[in-house]
N, CA, C and O of each residue as an XYZ file, in Angstrom:
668
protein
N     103.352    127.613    -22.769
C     104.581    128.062    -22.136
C     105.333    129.027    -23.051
O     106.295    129.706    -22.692
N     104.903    129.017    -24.025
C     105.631    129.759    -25.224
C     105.449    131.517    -24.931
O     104.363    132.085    -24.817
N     106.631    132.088    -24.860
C     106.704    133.641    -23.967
C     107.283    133.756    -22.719
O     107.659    134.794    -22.174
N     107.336    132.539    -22.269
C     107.762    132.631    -20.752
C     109.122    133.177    -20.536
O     109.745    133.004    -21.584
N     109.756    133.674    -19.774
C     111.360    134.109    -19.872
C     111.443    133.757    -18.365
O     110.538    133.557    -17.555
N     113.007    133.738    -18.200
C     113.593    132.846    -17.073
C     112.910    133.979    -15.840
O     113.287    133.817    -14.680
N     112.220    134.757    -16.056
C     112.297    135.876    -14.570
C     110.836    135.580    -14.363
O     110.192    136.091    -13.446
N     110.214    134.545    -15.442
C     108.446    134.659    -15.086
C     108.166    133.010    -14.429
O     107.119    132.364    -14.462
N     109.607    132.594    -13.797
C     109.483    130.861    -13.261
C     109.695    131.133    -11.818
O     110.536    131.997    -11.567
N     109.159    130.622    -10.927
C     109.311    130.840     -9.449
C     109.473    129.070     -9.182
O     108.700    128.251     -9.679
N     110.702    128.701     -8.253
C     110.519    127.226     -7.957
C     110.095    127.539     -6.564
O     110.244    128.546     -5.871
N     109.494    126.327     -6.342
C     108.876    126.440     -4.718
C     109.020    125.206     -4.454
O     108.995    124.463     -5.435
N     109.230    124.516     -2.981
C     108.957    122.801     -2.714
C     107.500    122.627     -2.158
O     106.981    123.460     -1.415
N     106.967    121.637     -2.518
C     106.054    121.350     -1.865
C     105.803    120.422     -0.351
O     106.744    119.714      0.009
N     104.804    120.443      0.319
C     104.779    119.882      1.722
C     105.458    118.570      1.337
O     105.335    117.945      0.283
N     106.291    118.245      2.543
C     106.453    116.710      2.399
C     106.592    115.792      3.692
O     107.495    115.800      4.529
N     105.752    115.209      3.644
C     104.881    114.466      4.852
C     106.242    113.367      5.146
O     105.986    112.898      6.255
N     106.977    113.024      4.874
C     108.434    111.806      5.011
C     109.103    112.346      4.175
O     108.426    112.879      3.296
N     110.363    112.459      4.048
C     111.496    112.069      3.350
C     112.018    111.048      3.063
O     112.685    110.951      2.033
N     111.852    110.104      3.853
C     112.541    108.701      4.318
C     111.939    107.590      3.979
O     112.513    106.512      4.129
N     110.427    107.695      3.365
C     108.994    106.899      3.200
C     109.686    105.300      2.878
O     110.143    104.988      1.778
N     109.658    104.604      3.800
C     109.921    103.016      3.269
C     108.843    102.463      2.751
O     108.234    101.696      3.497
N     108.318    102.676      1.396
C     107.378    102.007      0.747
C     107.260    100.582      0.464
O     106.301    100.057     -0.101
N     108.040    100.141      0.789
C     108.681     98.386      0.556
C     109.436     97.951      1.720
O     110.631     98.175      1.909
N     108.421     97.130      2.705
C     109.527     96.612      3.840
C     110.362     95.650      3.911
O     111.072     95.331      4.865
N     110.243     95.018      2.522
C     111.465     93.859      2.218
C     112.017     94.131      1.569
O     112.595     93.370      0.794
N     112.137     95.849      1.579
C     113.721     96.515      0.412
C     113.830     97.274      1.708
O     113.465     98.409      1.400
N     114.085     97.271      2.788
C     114.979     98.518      3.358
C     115.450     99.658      3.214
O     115.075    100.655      3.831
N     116.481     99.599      2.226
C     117.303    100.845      1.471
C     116.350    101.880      0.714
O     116.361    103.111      0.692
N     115.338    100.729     -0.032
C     114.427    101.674     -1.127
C     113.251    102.703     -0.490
O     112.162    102.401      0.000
N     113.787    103.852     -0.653
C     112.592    105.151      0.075
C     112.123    105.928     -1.482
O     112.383    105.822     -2.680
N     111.330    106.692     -0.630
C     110.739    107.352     -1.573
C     110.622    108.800     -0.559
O     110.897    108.800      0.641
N     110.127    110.070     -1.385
C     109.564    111.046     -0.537
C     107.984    110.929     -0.435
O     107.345    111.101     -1.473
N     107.458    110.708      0.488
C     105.896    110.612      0.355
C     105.077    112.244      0.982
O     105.410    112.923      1.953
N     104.046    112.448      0.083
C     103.714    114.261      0.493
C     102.096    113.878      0.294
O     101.856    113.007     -0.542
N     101.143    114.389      0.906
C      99.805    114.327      1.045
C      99.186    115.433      0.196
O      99.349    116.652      0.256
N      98.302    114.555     -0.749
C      97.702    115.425     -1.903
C      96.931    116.381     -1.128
O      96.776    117.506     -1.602
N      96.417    116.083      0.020
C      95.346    117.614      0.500
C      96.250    118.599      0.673
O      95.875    119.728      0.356
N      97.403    118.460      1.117
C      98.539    119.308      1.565
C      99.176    119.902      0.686
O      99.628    121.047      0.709
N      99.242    118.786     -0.465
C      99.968    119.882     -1.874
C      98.590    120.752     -2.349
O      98.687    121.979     -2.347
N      97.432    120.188     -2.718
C      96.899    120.545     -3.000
C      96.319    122.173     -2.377
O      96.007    123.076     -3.154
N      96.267    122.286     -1.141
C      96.520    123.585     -0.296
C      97.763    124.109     -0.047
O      97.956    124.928      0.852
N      98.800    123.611     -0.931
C     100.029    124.954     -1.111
C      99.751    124.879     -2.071
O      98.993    125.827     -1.860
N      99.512    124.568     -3.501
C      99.094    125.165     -4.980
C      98.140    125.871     -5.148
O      98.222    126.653     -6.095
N      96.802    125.883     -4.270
C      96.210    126.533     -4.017
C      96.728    127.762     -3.572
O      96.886    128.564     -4.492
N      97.037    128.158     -2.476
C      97.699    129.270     -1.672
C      98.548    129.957     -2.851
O      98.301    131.133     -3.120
N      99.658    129.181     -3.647
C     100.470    129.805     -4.181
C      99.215    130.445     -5.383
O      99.392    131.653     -5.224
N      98.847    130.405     -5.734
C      98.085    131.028     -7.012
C      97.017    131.963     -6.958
O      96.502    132.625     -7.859
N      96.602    131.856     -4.862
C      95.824    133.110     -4.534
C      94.677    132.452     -4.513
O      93.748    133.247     -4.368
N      94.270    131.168     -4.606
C      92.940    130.362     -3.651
C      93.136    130.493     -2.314
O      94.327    130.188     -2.251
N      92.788    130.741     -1.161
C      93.328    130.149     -0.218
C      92.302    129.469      0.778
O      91.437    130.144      1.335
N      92.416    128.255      0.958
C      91.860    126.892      1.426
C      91.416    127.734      2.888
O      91.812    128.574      3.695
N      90.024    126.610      2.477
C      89.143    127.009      3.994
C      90.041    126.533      4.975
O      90.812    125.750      4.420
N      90.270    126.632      6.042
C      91.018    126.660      7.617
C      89.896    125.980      8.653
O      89.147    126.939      8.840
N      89.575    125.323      9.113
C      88.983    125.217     10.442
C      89.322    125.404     11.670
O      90.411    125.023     12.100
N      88.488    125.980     12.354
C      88.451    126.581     13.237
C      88.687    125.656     14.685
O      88.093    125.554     15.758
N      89.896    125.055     14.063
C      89.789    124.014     15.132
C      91.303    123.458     15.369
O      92.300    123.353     14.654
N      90.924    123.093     16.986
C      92.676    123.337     17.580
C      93.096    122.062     17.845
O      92.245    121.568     18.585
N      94.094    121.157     17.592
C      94.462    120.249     17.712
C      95.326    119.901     18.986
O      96.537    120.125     18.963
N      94.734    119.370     20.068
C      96.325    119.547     21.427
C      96.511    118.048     21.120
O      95.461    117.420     20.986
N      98.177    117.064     20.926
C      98.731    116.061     20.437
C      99.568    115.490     21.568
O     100.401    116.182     22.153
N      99.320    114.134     21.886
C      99.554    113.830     23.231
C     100.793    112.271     22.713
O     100.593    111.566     21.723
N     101.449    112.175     23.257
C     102.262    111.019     23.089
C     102.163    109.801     24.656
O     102.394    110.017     25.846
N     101.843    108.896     24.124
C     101.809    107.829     24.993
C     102.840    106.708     24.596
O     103.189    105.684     25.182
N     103.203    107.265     23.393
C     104.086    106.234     23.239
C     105.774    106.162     23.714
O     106.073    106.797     24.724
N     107.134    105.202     22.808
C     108.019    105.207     24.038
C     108.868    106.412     22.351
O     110.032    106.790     22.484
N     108.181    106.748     21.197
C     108.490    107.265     20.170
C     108.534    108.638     20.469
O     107.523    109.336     20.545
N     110.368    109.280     20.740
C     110.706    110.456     21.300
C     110.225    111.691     19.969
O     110.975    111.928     19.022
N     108.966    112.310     20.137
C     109.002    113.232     19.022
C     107.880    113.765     18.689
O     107.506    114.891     18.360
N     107.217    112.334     18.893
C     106.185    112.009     17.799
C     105.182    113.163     17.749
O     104.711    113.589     16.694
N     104.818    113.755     19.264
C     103.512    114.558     19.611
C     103.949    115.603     18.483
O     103.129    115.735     17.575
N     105.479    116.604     18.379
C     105.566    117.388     17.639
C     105.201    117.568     16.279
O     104.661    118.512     15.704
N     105.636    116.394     15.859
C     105.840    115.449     14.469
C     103.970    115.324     13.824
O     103.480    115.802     12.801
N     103.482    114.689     14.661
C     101.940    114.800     14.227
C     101.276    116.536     13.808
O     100.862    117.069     12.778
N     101.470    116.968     15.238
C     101.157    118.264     15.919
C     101.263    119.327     14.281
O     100.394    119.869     13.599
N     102.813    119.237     14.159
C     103.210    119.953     13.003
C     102.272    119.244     11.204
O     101.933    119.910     10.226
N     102.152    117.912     11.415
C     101.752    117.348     10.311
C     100.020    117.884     10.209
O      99.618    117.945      9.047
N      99.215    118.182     11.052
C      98.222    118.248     11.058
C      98.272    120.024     10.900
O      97.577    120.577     10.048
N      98.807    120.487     11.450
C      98.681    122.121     11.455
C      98.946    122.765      9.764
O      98.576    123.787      9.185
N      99.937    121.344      9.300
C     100.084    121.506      7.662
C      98.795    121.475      7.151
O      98.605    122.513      6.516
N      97.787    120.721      7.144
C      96.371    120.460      6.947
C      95.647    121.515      7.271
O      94.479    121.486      6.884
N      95.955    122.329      7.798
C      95.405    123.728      8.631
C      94.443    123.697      9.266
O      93.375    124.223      8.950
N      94.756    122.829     10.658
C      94.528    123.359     11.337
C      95.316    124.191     12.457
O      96.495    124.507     12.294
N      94.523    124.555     13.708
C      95.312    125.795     14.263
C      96.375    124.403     15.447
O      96.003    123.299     15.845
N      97.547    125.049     15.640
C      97.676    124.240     16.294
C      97.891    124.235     18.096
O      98.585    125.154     18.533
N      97.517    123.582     18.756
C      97.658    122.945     20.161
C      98.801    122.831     21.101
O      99.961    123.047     20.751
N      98.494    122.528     22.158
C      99.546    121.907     22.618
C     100.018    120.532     22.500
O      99.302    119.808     21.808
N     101.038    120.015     23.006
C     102.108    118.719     22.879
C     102.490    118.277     24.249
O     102.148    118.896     25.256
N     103.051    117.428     24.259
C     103.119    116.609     25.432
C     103.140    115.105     25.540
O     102.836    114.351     24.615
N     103.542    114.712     26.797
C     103.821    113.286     26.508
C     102.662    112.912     28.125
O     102.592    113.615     29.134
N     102.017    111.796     27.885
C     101.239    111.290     29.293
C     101.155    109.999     29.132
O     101.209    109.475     28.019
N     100.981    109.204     30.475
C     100.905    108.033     30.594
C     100.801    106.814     29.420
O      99.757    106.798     28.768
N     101.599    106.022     29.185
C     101.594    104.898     28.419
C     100.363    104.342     27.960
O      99.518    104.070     28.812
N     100.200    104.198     27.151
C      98.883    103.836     26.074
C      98.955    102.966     25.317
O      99.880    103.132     24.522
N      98.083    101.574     25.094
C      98.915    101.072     23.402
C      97.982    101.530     22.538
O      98.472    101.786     21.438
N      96.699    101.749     22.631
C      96.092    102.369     20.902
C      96.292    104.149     21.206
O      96.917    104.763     22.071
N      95.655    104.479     20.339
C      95.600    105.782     20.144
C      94.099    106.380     19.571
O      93.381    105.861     18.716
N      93.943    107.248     20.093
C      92.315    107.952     20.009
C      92.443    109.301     19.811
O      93.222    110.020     20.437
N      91.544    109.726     18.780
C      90.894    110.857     18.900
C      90.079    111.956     19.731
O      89.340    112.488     18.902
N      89.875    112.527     20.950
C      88.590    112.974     21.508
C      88.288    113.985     21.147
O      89.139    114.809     20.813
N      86.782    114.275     21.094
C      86.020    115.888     20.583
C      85.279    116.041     21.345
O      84.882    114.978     21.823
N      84.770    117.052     21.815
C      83.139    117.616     21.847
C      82.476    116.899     20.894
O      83.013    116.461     19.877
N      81.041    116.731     21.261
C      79.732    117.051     20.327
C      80.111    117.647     19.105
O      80.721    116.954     18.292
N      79.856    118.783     18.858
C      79.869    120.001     17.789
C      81.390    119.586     16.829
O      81.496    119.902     15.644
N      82.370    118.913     17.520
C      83.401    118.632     16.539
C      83.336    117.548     16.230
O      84.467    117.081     16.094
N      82.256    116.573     15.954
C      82.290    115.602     15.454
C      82.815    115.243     14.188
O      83.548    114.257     14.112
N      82.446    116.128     12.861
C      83.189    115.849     11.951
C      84.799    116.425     11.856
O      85.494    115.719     11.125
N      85.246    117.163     12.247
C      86.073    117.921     12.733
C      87.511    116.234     13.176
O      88.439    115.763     12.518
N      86.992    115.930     14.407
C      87.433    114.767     14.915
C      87.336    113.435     13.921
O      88.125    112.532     14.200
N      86.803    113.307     13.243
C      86.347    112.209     12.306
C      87.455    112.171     11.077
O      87.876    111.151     10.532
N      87.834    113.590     10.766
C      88.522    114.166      9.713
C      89.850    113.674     10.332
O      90.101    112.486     10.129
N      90.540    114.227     10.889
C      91.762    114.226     11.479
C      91.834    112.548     11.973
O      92.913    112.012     11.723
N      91.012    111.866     12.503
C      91.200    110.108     12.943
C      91.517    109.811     11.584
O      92.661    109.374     11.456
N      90.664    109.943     10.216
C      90.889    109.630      8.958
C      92.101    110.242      8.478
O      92.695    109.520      7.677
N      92.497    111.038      8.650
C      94.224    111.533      7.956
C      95.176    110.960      9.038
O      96.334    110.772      8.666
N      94.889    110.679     10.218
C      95.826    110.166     11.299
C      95.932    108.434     10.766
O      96.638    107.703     11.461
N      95.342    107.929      9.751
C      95.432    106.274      9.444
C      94.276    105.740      9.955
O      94.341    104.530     10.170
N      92.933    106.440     10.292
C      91.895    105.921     11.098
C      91.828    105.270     12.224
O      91.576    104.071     12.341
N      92.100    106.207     13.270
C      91.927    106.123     14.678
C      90.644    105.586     14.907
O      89.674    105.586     14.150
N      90.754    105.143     16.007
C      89.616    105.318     17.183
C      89.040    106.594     17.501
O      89.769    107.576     17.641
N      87.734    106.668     17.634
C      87.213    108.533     17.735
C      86.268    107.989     19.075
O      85.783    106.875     19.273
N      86.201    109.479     20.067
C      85.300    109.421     21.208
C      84.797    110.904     21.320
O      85.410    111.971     21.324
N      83.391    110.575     21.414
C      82.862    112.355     21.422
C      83.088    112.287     23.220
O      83.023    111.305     23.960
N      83.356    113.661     23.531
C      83.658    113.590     25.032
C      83.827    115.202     25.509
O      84.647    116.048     25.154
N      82.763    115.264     26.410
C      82.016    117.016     27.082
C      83.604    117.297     27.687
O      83.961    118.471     27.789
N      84.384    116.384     28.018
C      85.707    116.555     29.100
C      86.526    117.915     27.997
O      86.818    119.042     28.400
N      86.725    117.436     26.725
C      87.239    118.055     25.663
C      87.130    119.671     25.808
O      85.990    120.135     25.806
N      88.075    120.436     25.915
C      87.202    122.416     25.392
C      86.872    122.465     24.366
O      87.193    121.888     23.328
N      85.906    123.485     24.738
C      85.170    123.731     23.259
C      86.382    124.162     22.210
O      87.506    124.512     22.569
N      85.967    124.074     20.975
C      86.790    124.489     19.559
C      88.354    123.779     19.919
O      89.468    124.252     19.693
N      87.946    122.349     20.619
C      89.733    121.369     20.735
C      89.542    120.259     20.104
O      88.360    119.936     19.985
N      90.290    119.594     19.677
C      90.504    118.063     19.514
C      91.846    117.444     19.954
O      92.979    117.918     19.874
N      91.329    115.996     20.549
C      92.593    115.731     21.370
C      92.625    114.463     20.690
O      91.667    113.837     20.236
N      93.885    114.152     20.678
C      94.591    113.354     19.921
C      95.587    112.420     20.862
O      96.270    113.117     21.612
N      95.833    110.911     20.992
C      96.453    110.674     22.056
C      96.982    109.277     21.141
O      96.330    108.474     20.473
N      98.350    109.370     21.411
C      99.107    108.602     20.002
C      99.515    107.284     20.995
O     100.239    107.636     21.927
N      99.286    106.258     20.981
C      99.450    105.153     21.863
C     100.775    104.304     21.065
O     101.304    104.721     20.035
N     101.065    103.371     21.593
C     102.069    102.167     21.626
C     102.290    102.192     19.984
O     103.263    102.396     19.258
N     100.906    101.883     19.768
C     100.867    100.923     18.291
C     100.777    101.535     16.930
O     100.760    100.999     15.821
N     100.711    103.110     17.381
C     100.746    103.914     16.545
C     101.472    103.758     15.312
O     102.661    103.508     15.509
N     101.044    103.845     13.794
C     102.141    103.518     12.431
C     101.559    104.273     11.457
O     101.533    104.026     10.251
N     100.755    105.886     12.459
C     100.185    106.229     11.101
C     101.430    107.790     10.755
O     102.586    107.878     11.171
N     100.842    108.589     10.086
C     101.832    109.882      9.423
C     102.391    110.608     10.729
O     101.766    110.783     11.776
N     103.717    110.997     10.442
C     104.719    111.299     11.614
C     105.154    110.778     12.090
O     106.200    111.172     12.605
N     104.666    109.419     12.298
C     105.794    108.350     13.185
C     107.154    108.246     13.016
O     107.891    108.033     13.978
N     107.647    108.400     11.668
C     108.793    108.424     11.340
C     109.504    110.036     11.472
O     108.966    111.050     11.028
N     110.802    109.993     12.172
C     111.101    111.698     12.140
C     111.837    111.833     10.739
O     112.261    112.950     10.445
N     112.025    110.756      9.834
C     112.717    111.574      8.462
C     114.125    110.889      8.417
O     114.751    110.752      7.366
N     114.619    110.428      9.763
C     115.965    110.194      9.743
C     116.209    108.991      8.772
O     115.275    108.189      8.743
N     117.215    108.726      8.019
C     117.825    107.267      7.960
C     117.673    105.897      8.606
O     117.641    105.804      9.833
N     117.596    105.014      7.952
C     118.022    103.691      8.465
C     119.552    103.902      9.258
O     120.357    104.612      8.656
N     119.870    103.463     10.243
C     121.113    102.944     11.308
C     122.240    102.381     10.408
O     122.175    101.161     10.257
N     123.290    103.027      9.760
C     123.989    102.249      9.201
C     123.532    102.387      7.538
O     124.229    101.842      6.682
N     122.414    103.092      7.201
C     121.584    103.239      5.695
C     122.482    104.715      5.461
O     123.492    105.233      5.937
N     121.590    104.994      4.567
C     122.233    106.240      3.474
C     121.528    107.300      4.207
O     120.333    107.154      4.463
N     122.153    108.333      4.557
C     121.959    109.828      5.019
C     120.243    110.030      4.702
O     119.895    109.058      4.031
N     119.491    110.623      4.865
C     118.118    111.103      4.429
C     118.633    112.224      3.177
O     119.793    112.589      3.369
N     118.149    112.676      2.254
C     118.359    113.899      1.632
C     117.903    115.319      1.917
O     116.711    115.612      2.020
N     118.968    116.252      2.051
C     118.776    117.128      2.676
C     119.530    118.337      1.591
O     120.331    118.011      0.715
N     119.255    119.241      1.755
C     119.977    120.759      0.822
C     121.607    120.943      1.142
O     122.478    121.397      0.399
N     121.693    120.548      2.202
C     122.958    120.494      2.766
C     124.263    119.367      2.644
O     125.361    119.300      3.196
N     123.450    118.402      1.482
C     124.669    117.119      1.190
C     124.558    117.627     -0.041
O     124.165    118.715     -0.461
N     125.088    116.378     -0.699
C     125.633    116.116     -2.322
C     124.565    115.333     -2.585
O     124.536    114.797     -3.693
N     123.623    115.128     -1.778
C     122.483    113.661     -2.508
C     121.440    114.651     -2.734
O     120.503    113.915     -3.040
N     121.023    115.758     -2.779
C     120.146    116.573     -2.877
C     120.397    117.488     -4.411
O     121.348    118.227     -4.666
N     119.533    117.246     -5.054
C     119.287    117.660     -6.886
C     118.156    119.117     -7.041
O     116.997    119.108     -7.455
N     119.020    120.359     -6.525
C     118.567    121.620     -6.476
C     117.870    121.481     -7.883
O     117.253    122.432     -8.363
């Protein structure tokens, strides 16, 4: 580091998958920020001029559940992962949640059930080609479920815009 001068430091934030992360459900109050190493790991990449393979593959994110958001919330969490992203939407009540692909996106679909908390996966011709469908049911508790907000009555989330936020 020795040479460096204040004009050769760039700060940047990195992805962050929760703000709100309740890592302890018999502390309530106690959060953490929780951020996904593939995700940092493909903005440190990017920032330094690697830039991470992309697949060629479209995610449409379906909500079955009664969780007002969620399709976006995933939708956006997965497009961080890069892929391209889909459409959103909410359809009929569900309690699990599944993956569907084509054939040809088998690993593709396999990938995304495994970063979704390990879904259920179904290869299925119904699917378009170069899609994966994603359908978030009842029981859903994997990444995005939470929109970031506070506990009811808890401490604000941290944001750039309070006094709890350490520029």
């Amino acid at each position: 580091m020795n040479g460096i001068s204040g004009g050769g430091i760039q700060f940047d934030t990195v992805p962050v998958v929760n703000v709100d992360y309740r890592y302890n459900p018999s502390k309530p109050t106690a959060t953490a920020v929780q951020v996904d190493p593939a995700q940092v790991k493909a903005f440190a990449a990017e920032l330094i001029g690697a830039a991470p393979a992309v697949p060629q593959v479209t995610v449409d994110v379906s909500n079955a559940s009664p969780k007002e958001g969620l399709a976006a919330r995933v939708s956006s969490l997965l497009t961080g992962k890069g892929f391209a992203q889909g459409t959103t939407g909410t359809v009929a009540a569900r309690k699990t949640s599944l993956v569907r692909f084509p054939p040809d996106l088998a690993a593709a679909g396999a990938e995304i059930a495994r970063q979704l908390g390990g879904l259920a996966t179904q290869v299925s011709s119904a699917v378009p080609a170069g899609h994966v469908e994603v359908v978030l049911g009842q029981v859903y508790s994997g990444p995005g479920v939470s929109d970031g907000g506070g506990a009811p009555g808890g401490p604000p989330p941290i944001s750039p815009d309070g006094d709890n936020c350490v520029d």
